[in-house]
N, C-alpha and C positions, 0 to 999 in steps of 0.2 A: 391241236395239231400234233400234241407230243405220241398220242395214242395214235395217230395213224404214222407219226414214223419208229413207231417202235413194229405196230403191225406188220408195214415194208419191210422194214431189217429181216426180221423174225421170217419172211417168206421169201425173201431175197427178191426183192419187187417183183413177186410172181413172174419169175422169167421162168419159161417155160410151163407153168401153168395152163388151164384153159377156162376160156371164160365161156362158161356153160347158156347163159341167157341172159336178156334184159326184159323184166317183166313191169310194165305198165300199173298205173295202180289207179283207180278212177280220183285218186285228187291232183294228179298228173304228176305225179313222183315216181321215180324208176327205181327197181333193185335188179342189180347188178351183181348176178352170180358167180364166182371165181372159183374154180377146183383144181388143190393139188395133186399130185400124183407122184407115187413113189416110182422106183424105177421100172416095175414090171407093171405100170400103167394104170396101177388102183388107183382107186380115190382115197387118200387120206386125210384132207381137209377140204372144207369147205365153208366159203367165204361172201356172208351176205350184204351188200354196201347199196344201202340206201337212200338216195338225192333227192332231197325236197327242199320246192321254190326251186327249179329248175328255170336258169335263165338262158342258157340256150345249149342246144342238144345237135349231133349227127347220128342217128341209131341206124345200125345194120338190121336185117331182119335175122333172127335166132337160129335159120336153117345156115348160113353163111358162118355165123359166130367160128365154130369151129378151124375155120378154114383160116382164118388171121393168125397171121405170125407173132407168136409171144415169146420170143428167143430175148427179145429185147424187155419184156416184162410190161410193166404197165408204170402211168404217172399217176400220182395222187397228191396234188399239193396246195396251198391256200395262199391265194395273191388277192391282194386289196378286197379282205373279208368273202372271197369267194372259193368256194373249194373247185379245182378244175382237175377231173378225169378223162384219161386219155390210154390210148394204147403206144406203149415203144416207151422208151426212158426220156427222160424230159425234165427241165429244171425251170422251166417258166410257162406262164400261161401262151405265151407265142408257138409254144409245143403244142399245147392242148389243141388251139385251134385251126393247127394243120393237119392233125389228127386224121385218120380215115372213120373213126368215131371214136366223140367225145361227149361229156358232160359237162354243162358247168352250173352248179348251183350253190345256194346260200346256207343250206344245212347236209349231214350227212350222217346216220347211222349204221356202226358198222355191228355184225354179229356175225362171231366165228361159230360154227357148228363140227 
């Protein structure tokens, strides 16, 4: 958990970022695309977080993604062994799962690109 809240810090819980895709993987794990942007709207990073053993999901479809408001940033946090991702800021899993999409699973790999 220490590496995902240094990752948070480090991007200012992706507020204002956007969250480019959630791509399906056939052993039913998601990766979950996040991109920053500088102020004239490049991309300067780009943020691959991957959930396996997924126990329970709300996915938007990818044409939508965009359209979510990420002012508030995103949550990423681990309550009773389970990692729960969510959009908008949030400090418990009762966050996550009022979410308008969320993740919650038992593993998670992140790669920054």
């Amino acid at each position: 958990m220490k590496d995902v809240n240094k990752l948070l810090e480090k991007y200012k819980n992706f507020k204002g970022s956007q969250l480019r895709s959630i791509e399906q993987l056939e052993d039913s794990s998601k990766i979950v695309t996040l991109v920053v942007q500088d102020d004239d709207g490049e991309d300067t990073d780009t943020i691959k977080i991957e959930f396996k053993n997924i126990k329970s999901s709300k996915i938007l479809v990818n044409s939508v993604l965009s359209y979510l408001d990420m002012m508030s940033g995103i949550t990423l946090i681990k309550e009773n062994n389970l990692y729960g991702f969510a959009i908008g800021n949030g400090t418990a899993m009762v966050h996550v799962h009022s979410s308008p999409l969320y993740i919650i699973s038992s593993d998670i790999t992140i790669k920054e690109e």
